[in-house]
PyMOL Python script that loads the backbone (N, CA, C, O; Angstrom):
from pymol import cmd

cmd.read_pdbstr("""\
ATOM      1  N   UNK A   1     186.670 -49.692  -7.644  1.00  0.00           N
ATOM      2  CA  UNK A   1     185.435 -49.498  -6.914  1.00  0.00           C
ATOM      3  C   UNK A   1     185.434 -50.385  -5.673  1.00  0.00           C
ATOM      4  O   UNK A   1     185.693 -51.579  -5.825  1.00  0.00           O
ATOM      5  N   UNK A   2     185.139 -49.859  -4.345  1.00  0.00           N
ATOM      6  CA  UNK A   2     184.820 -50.705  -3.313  1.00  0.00           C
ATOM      7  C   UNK A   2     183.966 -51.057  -3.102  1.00  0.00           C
ATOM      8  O   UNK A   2     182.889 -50.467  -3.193  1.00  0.00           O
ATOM      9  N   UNK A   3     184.285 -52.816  -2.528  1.00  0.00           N
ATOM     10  CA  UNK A   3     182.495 -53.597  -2.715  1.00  0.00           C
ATOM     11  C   UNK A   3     181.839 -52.977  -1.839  1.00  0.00           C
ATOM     12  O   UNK A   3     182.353 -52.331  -0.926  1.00  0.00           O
ATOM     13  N   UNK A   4     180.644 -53.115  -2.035  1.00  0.00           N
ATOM     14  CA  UNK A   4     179.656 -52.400  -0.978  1.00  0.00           C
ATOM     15  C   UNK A   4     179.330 -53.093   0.430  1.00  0.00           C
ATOM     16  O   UNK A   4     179.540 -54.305   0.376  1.00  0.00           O
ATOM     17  N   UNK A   5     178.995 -52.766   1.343  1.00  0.00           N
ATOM     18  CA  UNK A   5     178.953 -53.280   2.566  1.00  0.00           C
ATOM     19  C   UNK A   5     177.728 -53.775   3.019  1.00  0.00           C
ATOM     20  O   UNK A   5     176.668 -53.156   2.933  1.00  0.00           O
ATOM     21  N   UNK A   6     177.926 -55.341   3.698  1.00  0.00           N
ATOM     22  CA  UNK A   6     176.707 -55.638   4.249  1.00  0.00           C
ATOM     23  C   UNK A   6     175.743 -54.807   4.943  1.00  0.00           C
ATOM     24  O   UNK A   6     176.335 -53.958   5.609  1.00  0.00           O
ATOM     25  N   UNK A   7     174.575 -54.735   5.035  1.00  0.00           N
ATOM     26  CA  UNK A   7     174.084 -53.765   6.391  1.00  0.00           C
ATOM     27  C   UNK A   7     174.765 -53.887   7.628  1.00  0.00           C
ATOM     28  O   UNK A   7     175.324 -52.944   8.188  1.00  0.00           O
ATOM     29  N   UNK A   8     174.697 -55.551   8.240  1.00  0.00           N
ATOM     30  CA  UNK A   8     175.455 -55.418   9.136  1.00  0.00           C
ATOM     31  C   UNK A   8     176.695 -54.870   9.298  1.00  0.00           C
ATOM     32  O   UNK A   8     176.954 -54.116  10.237  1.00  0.00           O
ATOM     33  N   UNK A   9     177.442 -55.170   8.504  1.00  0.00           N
ATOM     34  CA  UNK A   9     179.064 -54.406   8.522  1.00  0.00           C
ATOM     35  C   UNK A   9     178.668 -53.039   8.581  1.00  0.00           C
ATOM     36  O   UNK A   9     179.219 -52.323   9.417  1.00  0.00           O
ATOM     37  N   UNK A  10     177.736 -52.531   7.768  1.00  0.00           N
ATOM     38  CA  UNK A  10     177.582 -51.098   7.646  1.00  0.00           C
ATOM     39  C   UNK A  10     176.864 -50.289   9.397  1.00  0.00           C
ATOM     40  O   UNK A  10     177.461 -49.331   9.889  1.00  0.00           O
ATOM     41  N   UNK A  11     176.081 -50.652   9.819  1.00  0.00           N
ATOM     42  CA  UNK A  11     175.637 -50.664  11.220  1.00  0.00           C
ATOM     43  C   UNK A  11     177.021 -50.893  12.169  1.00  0.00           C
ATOM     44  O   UNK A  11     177.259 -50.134  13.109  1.00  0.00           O
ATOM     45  N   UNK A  12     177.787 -51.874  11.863  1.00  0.00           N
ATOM     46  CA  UNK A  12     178.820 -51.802  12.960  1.00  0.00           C
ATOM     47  C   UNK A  12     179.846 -51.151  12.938  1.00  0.00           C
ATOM     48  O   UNK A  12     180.537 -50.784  13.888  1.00  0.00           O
ATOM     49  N   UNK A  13     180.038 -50.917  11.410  1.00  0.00           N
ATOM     50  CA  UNK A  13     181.223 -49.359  10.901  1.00  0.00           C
ATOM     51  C   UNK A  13     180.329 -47.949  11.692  1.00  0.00           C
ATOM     52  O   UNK A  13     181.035 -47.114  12.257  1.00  0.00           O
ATOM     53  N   UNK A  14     179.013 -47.776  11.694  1.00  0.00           N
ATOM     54  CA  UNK A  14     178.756 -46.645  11.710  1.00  0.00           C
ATOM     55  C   UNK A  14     178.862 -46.764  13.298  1.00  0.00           C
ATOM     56  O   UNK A  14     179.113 -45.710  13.882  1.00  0.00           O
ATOM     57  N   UNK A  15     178.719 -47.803  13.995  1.00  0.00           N
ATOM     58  CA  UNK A  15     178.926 -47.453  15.788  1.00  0.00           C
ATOM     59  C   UNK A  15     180.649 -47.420  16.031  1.00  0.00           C
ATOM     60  O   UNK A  15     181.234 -46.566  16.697  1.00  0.00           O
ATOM     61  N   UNK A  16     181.239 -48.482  15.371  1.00  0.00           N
ATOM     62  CA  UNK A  16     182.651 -48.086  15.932  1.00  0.00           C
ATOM     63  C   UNK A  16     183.502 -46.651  15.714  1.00  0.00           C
ATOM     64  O   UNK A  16     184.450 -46.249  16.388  1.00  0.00           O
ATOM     65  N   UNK A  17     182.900 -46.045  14.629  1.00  0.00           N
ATOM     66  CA  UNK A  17     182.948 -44.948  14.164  1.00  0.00           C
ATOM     67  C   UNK A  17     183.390 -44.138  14.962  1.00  0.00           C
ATOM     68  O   UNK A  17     184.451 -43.546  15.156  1.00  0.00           O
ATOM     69  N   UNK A  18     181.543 -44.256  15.786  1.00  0.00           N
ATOM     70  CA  UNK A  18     180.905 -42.838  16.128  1.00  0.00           C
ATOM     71  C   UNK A  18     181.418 -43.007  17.902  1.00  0.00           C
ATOM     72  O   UNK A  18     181.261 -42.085  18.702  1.00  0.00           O
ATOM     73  N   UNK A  19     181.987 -44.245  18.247  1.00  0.00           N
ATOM     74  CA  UNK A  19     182.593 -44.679  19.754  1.00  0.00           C
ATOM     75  C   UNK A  19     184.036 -43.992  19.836  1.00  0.00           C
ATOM     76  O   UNK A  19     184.516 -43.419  20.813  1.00  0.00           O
ATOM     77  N   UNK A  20     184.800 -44.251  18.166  1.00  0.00           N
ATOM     78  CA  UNK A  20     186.553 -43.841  18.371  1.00  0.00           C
ATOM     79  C   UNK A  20     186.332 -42.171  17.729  1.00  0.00           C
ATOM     80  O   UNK A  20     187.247 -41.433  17.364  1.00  0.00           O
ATOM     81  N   UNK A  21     185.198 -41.927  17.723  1.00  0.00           N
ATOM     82  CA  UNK A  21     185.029 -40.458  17.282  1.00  0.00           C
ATOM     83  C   UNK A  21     185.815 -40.126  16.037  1.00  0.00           C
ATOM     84  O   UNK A  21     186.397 -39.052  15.885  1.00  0.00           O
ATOM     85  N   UNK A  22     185.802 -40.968  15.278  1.00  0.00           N
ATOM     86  CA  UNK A  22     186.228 -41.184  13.925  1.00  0.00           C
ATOM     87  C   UNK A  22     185.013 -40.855  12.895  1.00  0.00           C
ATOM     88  O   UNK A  22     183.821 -41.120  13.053  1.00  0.00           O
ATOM     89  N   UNK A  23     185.671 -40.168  11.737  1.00  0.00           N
ATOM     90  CA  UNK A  23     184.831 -39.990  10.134  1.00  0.00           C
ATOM     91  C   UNK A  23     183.650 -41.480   9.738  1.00  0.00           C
ATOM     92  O   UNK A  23     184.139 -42.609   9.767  1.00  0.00           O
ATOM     93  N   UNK A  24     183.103 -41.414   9.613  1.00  0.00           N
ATOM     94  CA  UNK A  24     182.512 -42.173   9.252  1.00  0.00           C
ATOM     95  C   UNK A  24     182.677 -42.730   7.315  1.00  0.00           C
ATOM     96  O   UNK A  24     182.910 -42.029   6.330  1.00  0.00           O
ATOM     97  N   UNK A  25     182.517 -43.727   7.390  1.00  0.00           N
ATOM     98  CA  UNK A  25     183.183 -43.607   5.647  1.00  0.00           C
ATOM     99  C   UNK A  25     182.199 -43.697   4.621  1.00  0.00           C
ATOM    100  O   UNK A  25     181.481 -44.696   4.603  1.00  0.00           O
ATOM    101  N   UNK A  26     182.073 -42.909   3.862  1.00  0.00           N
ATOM    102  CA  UNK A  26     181.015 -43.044   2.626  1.00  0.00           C
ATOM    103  C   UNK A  26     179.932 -44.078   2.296  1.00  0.00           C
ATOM    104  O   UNK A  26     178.732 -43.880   2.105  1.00  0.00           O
ATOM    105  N   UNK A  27     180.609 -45.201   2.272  1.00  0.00           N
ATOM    106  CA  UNK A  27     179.837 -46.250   2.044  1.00  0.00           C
ATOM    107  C   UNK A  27     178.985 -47.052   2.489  1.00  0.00           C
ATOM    108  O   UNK A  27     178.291 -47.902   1.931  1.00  0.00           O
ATOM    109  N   UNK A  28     179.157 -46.479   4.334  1.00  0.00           N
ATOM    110  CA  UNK A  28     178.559 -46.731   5.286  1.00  0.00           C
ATOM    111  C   UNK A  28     176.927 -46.017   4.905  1.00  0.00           C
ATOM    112  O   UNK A  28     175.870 -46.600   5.146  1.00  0.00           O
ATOM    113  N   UNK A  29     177.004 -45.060   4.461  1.00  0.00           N
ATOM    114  CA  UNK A  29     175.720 -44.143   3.819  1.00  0.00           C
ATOM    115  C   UNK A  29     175.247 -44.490   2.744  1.00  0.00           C
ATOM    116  O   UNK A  29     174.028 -44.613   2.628  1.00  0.00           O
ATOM    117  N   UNK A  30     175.989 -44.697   1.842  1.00  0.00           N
ATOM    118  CA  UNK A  30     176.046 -45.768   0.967  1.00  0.00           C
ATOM    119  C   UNK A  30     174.600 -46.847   0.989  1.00  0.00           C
ATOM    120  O   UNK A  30     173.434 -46.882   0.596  1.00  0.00           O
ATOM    121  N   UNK A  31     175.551 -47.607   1.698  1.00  0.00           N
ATOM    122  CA  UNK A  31     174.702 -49.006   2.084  1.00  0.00           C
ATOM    123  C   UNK A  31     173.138 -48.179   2.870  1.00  0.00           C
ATOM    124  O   UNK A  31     172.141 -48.118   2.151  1.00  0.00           O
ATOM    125  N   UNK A  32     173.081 -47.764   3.906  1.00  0.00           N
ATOM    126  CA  UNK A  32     171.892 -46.896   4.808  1.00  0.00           C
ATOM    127  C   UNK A  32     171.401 -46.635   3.041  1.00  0.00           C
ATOM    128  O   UNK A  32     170.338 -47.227   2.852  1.00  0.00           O
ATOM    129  N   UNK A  33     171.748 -46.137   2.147  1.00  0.00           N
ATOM    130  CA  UNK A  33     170.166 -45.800   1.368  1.00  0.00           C
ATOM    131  C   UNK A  33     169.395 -46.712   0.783  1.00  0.00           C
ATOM    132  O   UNK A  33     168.467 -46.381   0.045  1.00  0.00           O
ATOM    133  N   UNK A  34     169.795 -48.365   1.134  1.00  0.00           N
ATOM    134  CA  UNK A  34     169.750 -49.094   0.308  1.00  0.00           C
ATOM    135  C   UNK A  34     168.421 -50.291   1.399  1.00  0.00           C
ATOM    136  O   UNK A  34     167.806 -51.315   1.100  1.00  0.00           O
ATOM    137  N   UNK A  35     168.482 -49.571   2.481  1.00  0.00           N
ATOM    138  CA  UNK A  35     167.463 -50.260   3.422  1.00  0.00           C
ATOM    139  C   UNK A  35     165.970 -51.058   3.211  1.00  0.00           C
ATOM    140  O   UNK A  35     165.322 -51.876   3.864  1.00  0.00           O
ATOM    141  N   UNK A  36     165.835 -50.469   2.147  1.00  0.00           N
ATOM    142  CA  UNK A  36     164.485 -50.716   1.920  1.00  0.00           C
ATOM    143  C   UNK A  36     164.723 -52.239   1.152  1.00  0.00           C
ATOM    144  O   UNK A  36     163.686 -52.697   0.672  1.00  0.00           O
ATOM    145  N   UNK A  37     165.794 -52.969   1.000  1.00  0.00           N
ATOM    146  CA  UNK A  37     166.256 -54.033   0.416  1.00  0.00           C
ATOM    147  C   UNK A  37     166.459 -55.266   1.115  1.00  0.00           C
ATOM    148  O   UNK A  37     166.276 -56.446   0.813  1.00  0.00           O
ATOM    149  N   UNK A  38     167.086 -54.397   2.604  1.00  0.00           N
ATOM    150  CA  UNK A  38     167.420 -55.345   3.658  1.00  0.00           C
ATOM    151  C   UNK A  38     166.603 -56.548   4.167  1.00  0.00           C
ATOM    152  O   UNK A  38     165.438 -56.754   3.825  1.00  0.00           O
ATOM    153  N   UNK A  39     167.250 -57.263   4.943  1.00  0.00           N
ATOM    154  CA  UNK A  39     166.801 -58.433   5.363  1.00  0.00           C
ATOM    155  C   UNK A  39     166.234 -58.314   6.449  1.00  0.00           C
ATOM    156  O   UNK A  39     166.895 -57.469   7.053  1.00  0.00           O
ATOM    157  N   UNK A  40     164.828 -58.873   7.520  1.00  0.00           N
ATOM    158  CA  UNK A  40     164.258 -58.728   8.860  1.00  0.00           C
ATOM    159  C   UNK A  40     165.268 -57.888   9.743  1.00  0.00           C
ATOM    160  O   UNK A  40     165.244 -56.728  10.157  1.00  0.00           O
ATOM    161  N   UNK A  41     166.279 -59.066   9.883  1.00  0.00           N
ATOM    162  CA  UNK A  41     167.183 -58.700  11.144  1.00  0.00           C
ATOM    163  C   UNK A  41     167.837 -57.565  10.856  1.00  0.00           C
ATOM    164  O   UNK A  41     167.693 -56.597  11.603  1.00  0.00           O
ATOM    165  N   UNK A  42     168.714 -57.488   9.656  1.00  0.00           N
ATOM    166  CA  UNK A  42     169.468 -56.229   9.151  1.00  0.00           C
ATOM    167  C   UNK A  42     168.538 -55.187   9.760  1.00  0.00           C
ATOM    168  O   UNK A  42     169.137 -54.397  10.489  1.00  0.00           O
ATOM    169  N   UNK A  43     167.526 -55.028   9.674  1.00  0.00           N
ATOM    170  CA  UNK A  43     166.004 -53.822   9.688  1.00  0.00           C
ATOM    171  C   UNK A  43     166.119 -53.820  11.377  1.00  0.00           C
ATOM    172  O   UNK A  43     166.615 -52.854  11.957  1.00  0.00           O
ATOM    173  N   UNK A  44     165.721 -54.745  11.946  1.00  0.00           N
ATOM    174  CA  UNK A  44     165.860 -54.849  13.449  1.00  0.00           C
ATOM    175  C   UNK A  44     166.970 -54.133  14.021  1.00  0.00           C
ATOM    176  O   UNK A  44     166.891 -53.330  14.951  1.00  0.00           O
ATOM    177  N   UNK A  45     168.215 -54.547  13.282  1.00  0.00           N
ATOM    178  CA  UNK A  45     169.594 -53.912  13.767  1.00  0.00           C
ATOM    179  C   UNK A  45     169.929 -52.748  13.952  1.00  0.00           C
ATOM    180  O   UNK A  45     170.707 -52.249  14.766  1.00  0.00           O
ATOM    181  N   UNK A  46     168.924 -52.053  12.668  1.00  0.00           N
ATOM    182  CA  UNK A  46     169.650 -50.789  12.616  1.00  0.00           C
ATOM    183  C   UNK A  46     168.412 -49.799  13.422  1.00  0.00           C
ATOM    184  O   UNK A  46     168.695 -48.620  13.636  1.00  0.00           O
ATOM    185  N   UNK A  47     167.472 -50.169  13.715  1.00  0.00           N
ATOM    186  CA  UNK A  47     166.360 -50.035  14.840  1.00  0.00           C
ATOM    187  C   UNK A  47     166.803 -49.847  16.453  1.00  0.00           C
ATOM    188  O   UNK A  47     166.596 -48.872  17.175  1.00  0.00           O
ATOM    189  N   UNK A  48     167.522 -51.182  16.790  1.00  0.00           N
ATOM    190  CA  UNK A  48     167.971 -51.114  17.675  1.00  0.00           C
ATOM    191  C   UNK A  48     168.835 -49.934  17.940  1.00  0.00           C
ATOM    192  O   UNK A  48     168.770 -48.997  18.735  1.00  0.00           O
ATOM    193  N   UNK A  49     169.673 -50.299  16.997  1.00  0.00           N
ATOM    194  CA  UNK A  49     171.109 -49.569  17.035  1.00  0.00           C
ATOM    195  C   UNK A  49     170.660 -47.836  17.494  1.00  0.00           C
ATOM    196  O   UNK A  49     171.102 -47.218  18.463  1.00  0.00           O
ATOM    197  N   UNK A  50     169.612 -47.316  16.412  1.00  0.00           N
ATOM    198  CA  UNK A  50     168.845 -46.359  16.403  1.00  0.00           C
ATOM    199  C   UNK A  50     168.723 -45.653  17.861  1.00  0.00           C
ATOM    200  O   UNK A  50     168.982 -44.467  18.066  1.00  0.00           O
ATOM    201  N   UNK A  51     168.159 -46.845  19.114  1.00  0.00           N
ATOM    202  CA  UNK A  51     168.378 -46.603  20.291  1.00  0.00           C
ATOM    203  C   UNK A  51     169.257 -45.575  20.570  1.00  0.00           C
ATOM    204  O   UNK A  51     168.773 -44.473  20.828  1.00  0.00           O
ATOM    205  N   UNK A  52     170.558 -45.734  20.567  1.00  0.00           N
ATOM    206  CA  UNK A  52     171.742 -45.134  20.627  1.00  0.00           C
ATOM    207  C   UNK A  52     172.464 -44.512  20.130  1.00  0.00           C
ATOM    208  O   UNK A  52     173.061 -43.684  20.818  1.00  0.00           O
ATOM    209  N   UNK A  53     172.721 -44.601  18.866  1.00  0.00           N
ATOM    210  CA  UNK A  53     172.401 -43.480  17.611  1.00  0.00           C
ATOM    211  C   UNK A  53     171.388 -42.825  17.012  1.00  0.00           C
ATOM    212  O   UNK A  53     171.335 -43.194  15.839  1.00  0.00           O
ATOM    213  N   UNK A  54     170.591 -42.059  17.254  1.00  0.00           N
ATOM    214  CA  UNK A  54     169.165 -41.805  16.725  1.00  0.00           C
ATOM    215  C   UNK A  54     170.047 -41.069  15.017  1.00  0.00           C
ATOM    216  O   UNK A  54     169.320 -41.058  14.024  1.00  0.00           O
ATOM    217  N   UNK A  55     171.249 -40.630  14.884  1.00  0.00           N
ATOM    218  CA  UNK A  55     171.836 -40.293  13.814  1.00  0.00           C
ATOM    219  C   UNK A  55     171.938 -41.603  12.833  1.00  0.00           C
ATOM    220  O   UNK A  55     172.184 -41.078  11.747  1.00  0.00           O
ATOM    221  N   UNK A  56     171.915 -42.218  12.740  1.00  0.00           N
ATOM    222  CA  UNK A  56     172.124 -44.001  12.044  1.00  0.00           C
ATOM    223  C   UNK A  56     171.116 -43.798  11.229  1.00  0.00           C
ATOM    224  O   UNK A  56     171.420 -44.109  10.078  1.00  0.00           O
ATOM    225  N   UNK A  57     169.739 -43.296  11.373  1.00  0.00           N
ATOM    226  CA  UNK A  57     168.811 -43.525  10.554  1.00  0.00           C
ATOM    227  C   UNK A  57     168.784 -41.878   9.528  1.00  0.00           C
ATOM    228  O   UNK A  57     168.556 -40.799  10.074  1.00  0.00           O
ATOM    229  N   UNK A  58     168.987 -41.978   8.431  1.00  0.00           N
ATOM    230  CA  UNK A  58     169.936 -40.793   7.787  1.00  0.00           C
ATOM    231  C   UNK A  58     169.269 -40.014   7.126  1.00  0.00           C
ATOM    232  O   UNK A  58     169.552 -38.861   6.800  1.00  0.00           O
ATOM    233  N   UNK A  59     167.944 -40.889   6.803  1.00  0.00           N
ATOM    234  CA  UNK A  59     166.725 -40.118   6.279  1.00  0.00           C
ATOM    235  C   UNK A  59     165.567 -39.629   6.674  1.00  0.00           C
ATOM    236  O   UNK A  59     165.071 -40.264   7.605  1.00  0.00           O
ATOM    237  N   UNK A  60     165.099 -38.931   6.382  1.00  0.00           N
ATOM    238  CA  UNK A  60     163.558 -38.032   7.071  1.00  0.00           C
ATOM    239  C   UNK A  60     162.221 -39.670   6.826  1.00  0.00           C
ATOM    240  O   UNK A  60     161.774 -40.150   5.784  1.00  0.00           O
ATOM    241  N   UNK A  61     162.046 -39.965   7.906  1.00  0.00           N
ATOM    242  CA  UNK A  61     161.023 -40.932   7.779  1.00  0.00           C
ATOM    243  C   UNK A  61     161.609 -42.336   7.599  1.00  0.00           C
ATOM    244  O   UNK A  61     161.064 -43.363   7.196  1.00  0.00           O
ATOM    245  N   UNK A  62     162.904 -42.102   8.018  1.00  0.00           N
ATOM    246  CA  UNK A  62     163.628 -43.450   7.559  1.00  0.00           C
ATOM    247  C   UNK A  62     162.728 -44.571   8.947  1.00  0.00           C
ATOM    248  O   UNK A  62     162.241 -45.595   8.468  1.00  0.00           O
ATOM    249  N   UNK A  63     162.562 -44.421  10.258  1.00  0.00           N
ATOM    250  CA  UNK A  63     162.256 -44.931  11.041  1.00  0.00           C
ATOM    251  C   UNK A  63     160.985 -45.571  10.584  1.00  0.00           C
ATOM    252  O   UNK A  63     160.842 -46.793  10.545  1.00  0.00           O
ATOM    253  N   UNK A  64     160.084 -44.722  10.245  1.00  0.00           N
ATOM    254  CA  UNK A  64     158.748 -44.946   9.932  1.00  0.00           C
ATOM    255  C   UNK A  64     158.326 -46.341   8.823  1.00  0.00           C
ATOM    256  O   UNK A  64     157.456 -47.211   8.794  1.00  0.00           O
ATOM    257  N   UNK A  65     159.400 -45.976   8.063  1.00  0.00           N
ATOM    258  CA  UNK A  65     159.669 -46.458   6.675  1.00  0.00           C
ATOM    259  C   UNK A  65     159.876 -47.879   7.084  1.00  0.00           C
ATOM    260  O   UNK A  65     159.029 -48.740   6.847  1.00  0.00           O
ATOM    261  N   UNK A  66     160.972 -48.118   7.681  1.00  0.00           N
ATOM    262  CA  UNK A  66     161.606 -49.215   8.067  1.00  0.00           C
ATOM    263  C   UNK A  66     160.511 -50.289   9.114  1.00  0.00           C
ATOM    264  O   UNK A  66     160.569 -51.519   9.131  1.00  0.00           O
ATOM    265  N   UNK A  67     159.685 -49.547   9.816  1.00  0.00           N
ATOM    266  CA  UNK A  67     158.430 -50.473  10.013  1.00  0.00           C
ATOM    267  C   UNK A  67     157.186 -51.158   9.199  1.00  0.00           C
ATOM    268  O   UNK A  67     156.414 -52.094   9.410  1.00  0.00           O
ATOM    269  N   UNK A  68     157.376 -50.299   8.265  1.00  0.00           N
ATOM    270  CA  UNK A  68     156.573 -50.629   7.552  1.00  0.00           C
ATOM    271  C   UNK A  68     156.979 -51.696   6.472  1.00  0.00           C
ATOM    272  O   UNK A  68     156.134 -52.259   5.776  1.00  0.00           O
ATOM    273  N   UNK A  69     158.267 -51.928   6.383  1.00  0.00           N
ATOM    274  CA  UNK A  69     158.855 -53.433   5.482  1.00  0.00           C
ATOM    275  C   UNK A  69     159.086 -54.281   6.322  1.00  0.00           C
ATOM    276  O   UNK A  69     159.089 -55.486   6.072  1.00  0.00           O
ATOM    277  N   UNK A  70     159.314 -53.779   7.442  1.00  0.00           N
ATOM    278  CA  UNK A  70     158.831 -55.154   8.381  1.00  0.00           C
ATOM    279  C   UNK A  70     157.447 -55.379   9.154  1.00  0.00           C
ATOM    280  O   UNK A  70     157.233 -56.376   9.843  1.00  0.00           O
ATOM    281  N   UNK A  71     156.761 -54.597   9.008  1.00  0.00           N
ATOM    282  CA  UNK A  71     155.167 -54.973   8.581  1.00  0.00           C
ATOM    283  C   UNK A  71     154.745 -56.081   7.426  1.00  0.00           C
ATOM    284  O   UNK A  71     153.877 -56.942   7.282  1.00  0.00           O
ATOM    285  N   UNK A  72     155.756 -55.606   6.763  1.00  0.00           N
ATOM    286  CA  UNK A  72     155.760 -56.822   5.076  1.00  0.00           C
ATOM    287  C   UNK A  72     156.223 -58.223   5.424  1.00  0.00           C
ATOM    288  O   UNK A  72     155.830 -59.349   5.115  1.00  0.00           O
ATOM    289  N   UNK A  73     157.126 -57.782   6.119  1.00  0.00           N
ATOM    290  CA  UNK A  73     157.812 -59.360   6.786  1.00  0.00           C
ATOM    291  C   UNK A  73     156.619 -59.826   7.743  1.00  0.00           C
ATOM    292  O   UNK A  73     156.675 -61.051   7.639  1.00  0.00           O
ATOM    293  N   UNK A  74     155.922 -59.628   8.324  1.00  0.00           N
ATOM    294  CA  UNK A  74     155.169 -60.390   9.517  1.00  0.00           C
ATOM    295  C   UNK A  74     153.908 -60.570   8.959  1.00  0.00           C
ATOM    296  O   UNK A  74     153.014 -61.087   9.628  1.00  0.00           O
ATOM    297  N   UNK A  75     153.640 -60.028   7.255  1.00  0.00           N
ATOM    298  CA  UNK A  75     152.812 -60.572   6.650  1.00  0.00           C
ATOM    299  C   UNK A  75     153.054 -62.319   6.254  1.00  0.00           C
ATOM    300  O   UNK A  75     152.391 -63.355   6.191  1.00  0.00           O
ATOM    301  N   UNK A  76     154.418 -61.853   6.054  1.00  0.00           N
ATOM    302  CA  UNK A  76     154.471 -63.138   4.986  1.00  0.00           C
ATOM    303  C   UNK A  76     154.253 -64.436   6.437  1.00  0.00           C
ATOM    304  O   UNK A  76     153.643 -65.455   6.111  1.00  0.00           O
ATOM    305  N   UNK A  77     154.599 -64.371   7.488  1.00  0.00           N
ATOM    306  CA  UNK A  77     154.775 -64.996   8.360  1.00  0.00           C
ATOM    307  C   UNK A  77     153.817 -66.393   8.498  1.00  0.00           C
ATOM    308  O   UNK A  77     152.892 -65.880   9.128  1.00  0.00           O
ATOM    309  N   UNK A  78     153.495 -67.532   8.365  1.00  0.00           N
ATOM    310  CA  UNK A  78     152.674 -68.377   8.289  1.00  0.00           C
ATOM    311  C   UNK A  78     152.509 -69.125   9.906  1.00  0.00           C
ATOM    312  O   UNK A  78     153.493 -69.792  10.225  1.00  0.00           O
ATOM    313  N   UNK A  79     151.483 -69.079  10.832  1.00  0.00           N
ATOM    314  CA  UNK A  79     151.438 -69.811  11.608  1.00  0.00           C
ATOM    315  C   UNK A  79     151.594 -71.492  11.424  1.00  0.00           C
ATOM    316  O   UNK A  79     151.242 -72.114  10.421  1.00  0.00           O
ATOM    317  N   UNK A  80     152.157 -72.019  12.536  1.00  0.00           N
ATOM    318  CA  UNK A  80     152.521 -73.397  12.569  1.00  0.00           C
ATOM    319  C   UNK A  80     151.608 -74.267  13.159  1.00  0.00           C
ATOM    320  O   UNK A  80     151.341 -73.969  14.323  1.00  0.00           O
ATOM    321  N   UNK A  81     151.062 -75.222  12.727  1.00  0.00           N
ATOM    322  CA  UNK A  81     150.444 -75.945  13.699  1.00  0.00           C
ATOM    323  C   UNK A  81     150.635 -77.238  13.706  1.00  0.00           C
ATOM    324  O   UNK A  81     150.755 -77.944  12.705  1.00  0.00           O
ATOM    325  N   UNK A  82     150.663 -77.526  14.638  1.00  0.00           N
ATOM    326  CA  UNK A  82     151.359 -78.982  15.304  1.00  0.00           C
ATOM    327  C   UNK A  82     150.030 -79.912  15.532  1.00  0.00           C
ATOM    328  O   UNK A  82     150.142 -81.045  16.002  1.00  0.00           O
TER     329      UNK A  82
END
""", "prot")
cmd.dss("prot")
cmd.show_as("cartoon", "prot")
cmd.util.cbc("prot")
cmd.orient("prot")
């Protein structure tokens, strides 16, 4: 069994991919169903990335979705005061 891939690794497999016009590999999709797990930035990344791939985001509402757990993140967020 192959280990599964960071998001990030998985985001940067799916652009070098889709640049050398190469297959994309399983696990890369793989990992994409697993988003709702990810970390802030991972979420940011594949947002961005989204920019330029609007294909990256693999599911119906995946965009939508993905704001809304980082809606969760800027809950938890605690102002600082000095």
């Amino acid at each position: 069994m192959k280990t599964p891939l960071t998001p990030e690794t998985a985001i940067e497999t799916f652009i070098k991919s889709k640049k050398e016009n190469s297959s994309i590999p399983e696990s890369v999709f793989q990992t994409f169903k697993t988003y709702k797990k990810w970390n802030e930035n991972a979420l940011k990344g594949i947002i961005n990335a989204s920019a330029y791939y609007p294909e990256i985001l693999t599911e119906e509402n995946m965009e939508e979705n993905i704001f809304k757990v980082l809606a969760e993140f800027k809950k938890r967020e605690v102002d600082r005061v000095f």
